[in-house]
FIKOLZA-1660 file (N, C-alpha, C; in steps of 0.1 Angstrom, whole numbers, plus 5000, padded with zeros to 4 digits):
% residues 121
   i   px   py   pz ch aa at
   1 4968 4830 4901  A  X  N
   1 4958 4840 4904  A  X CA
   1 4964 4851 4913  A  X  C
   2 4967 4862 4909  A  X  N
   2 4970 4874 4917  A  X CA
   2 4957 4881 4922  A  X  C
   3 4958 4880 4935  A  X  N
   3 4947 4891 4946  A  X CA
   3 4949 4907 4943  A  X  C
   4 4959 4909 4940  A  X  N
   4 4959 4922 4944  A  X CA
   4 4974 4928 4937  A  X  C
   5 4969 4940 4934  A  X  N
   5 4977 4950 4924  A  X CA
   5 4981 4960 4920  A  X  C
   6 4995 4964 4923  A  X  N
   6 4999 4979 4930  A  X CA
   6 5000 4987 4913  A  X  C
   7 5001 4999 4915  A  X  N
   7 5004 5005 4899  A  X CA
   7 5008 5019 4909  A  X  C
   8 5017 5028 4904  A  X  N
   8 5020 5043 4903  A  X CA
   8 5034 5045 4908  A  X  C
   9 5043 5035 4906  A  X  N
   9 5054 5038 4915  A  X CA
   9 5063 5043 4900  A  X  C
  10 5073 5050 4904  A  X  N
  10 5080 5060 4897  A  X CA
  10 5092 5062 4900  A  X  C
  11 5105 5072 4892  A  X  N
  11 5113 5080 4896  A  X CA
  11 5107 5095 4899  A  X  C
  12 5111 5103 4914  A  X  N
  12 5107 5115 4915  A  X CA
  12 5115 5121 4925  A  X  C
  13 5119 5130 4918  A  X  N
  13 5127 5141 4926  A  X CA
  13 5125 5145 4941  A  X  C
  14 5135 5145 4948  A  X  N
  14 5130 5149 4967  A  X CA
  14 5125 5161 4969  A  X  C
  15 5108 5163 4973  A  X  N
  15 5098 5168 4978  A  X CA
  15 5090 5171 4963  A  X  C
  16 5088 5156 4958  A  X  N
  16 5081 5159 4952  A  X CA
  16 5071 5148 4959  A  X  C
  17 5058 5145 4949  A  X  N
  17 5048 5138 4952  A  X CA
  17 5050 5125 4945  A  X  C
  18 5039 5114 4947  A  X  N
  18 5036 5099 4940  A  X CA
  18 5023 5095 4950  A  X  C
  19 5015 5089 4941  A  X  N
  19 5002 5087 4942  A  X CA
  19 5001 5071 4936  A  X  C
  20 5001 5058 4950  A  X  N
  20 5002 5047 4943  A  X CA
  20 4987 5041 4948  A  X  C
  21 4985 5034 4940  A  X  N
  21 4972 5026 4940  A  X CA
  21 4968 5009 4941  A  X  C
  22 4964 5001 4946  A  X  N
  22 4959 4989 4945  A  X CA
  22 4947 4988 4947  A  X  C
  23 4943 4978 4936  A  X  N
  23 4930 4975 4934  A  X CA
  23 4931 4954 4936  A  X  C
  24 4918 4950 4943  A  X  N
  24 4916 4937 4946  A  X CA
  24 4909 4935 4932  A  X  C
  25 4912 4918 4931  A  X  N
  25 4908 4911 4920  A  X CA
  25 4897 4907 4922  A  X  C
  26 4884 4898 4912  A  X  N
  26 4871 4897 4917  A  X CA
  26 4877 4881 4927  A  X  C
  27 4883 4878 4925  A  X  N
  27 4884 4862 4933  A  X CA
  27 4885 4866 4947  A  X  C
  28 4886 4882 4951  A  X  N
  28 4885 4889 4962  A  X CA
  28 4869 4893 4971  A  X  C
  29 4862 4883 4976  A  X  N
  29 4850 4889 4982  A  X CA
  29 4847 4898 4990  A  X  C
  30 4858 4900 5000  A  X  N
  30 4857 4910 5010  A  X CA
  30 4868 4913 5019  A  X  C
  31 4870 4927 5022  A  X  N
  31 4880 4930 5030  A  X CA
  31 4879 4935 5043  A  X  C
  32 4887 4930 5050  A  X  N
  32 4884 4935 5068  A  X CA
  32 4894 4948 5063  A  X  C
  33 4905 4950 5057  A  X  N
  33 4914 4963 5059  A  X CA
  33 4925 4961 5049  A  X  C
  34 4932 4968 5053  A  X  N
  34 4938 4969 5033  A  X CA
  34 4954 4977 5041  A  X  C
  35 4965 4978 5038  A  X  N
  35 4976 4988 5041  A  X CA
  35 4989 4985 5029  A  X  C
  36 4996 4995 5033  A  X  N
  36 5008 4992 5025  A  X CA
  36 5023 4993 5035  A  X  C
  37 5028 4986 5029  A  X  N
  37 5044 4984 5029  A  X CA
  37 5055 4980 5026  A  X  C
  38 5069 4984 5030  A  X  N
  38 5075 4990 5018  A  X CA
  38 5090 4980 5022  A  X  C
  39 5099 4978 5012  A  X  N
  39 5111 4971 5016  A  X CA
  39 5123 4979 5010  A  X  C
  40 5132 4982 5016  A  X  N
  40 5147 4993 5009  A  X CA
  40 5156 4982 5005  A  X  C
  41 5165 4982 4997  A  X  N
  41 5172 4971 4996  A  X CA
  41 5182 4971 5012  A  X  C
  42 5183 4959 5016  A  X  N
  42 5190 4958 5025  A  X CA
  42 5183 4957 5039  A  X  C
  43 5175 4961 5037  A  X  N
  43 5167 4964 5052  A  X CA
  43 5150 4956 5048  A  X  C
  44 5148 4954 5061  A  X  N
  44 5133 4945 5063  A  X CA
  44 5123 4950 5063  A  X  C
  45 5113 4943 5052  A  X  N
  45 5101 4950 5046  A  X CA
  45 5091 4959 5061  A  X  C
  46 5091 4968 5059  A  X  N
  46 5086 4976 5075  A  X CA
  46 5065 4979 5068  A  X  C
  47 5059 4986 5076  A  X  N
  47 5045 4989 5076  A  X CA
  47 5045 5004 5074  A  X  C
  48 5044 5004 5063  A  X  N
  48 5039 5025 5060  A  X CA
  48 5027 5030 5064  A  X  C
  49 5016 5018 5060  A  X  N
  49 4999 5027 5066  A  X CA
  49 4990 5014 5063  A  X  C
  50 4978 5014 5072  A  X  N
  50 4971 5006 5074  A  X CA
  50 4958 5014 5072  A  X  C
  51 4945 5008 5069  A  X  N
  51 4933 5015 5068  A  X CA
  51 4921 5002 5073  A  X  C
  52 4912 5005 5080  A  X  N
  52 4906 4997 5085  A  X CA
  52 4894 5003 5084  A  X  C
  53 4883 4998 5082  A  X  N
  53 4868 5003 5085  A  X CA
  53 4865 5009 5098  A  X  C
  54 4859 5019 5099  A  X  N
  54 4852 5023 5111  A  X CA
  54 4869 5027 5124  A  X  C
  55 4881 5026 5115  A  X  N
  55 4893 5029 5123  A  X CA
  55 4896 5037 5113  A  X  C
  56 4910 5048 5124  A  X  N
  56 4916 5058 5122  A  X CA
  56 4927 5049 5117  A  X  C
  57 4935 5056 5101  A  X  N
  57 4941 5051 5100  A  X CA
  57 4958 5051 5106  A  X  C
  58 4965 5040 5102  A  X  N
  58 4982 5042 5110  A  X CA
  58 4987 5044 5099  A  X  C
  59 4997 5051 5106  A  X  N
  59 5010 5054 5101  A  X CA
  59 5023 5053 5101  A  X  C
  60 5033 5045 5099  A  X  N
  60 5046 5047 5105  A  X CA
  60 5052 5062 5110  A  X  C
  61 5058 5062 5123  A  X  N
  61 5062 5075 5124  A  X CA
  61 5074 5081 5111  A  X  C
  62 5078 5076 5103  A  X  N
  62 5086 5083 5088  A  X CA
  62 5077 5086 5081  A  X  C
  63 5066 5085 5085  A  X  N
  63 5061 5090 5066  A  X CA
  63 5046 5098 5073  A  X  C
  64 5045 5098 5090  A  X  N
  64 5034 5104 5092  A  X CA
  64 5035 5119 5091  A  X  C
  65 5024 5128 5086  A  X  N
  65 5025 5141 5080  A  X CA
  65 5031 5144 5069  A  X  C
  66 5030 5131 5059  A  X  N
  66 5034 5135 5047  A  X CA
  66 5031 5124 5038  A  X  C
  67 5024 5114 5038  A  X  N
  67 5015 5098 5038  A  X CA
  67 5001 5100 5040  A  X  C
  68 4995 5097 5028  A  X  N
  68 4979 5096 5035  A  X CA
  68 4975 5088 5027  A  X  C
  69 4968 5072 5034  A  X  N
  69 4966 5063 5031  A  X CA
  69 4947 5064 5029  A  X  C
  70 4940 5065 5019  A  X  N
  70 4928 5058 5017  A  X CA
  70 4924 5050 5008  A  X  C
  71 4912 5048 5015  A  X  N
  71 4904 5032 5010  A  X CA
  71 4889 5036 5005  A  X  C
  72 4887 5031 4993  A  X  N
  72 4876 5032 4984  A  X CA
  72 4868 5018 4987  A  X  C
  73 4859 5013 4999  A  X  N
  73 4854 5006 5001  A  X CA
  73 4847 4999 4989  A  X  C
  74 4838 5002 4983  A  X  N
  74 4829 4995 4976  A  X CA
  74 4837 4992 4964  A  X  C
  75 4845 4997 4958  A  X  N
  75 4857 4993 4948  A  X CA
  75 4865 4982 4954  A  X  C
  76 4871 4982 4966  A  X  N
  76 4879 4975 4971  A  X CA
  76 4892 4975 4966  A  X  C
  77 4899 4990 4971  A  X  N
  77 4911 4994 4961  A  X CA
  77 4914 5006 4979  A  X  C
  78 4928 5006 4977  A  X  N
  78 4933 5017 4986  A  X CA
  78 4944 5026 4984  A  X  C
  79 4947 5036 4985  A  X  N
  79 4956 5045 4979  A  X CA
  79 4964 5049 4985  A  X  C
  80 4978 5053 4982  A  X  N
  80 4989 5059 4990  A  X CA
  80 4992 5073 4984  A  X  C
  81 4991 5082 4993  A  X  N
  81 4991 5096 4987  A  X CA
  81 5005 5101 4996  A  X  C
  82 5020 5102 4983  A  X  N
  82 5027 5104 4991  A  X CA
  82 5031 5117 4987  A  X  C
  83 5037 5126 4999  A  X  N
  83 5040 5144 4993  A  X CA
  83 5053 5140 4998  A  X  C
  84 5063 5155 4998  A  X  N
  84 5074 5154 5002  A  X CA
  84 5085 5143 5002  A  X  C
  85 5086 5139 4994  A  X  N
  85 5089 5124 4994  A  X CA
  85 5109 5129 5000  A  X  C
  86 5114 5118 5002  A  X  N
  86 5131 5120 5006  A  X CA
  86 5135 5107 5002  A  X  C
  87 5149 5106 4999  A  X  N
  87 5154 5096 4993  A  X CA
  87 5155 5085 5001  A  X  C
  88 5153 5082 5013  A  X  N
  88 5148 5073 5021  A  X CA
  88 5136 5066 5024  A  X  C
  89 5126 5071 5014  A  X  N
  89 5115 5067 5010  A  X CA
  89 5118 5055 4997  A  X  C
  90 5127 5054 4992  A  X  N
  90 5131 5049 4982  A  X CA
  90 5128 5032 4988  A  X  C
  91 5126 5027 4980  A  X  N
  91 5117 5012 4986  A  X CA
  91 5107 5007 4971  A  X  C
  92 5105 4991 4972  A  X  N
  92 5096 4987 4966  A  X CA
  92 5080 4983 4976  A  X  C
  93 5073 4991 4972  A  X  N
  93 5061 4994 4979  A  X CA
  93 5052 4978 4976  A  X  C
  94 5046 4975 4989  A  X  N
  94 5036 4965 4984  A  X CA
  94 5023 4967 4995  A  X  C
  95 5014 4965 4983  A  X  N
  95 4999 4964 4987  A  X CA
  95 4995 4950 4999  A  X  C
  96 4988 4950 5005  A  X  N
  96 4984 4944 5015  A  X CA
  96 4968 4947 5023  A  X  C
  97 4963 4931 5020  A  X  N
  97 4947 4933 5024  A  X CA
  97 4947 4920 5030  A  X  C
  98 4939 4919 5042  A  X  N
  98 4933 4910 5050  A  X CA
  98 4920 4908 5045  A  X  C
  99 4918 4895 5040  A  X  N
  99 4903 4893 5028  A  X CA
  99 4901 4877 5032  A  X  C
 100 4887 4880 5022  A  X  N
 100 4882 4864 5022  A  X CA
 100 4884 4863 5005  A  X  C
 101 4886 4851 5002  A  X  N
 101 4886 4847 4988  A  X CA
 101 4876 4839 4995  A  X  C
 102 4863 4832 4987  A  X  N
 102 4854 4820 4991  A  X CA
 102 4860 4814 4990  A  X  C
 103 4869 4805 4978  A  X  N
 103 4871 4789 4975  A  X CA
 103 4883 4787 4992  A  X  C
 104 4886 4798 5000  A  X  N
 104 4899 4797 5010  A  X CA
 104 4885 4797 5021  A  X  C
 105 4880 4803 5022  A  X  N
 105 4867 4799 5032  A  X CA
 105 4874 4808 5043  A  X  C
 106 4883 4816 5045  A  X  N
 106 4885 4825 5060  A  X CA
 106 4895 4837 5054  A  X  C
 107 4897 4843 5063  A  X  N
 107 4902 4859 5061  A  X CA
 107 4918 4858 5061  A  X  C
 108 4925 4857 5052  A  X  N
 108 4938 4861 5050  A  X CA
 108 4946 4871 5047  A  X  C
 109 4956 4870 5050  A  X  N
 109 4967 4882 5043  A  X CA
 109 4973 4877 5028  A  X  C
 110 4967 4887 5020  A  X  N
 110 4974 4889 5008  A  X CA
 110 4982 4899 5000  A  X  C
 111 4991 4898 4990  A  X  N
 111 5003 4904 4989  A  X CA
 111 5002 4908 4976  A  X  C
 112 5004 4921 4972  A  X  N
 112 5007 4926 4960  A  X CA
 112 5024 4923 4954  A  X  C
 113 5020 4919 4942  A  X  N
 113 5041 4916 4939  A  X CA
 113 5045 4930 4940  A  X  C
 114 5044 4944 4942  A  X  N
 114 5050 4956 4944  A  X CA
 114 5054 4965 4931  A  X  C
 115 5056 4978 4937  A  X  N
 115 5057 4987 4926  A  X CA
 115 5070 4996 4931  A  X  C
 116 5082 4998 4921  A  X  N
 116 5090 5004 4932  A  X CA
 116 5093 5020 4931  A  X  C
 117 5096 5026 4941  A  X  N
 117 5095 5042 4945  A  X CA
 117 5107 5043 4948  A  X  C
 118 5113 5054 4934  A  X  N
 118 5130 5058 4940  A  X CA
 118 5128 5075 4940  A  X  C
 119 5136 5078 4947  A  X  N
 119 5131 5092 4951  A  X CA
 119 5150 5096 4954  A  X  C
 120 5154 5102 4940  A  X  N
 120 5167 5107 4937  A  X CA
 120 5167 5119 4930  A  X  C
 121 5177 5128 4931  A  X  N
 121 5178 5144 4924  A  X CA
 121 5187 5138 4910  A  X  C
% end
């Protein structure tokens, strides 16, 4: 059973855009907050953006003013809206929601298998 599921990742040129998306599965009842983050080869998967109900969302300072992370509540899906992108942005992106599944009976962290974003001329 997969929770959760990233789609939009691409090849795209430096300062261009990508617009990635995850959407929760129905085995998903509810989410306290939803974010994304990303792993480069070589280096340890870090935190790009977080979104939480009734909170301002985070940012890592690399991608703040050029990252904007929302969440479509009643869908239960959250978006990465990325501009300007630099080849350091290059990573396989993954979805990430703190949820209840019922048959698990409490609120966990679950993981999208990832969508990967290379950002080369």
């Amino acid at each position: 059973q997969v929770e959760l599921g990233e789609s939009g990742g691409d090849l795209v040129q430096p300062g261009g855009s990508l617009r990635l998306s995850c959407a929760a599965s129905e085995s998903i009842y509810s989410i306290k907050a939803m974010g994304w983050y990303r792993q480069a080869p070589g280096k340890q998967r870090e935190l790009v953006a977080t979104i939480a109900s009734g909170r301002s969302p985070k940012y890592a300072d690399s991608v703040k003013g050029r990252f904007t992370i929302s969440r479509d509540n009643a869908r239960n899906t959250v978006a990465l809206q990325m501009n300007s992108l630099i080849p350091e942005d290059t990573a396989v992106y993954y979805c990430t929601a703190n949820a209840l599944v019922l048959r698990v009976g409490e609120y966990r962290d679950y993981w999208g298998q990832g969508t990967q974003v290379t950002v080369s001329s």
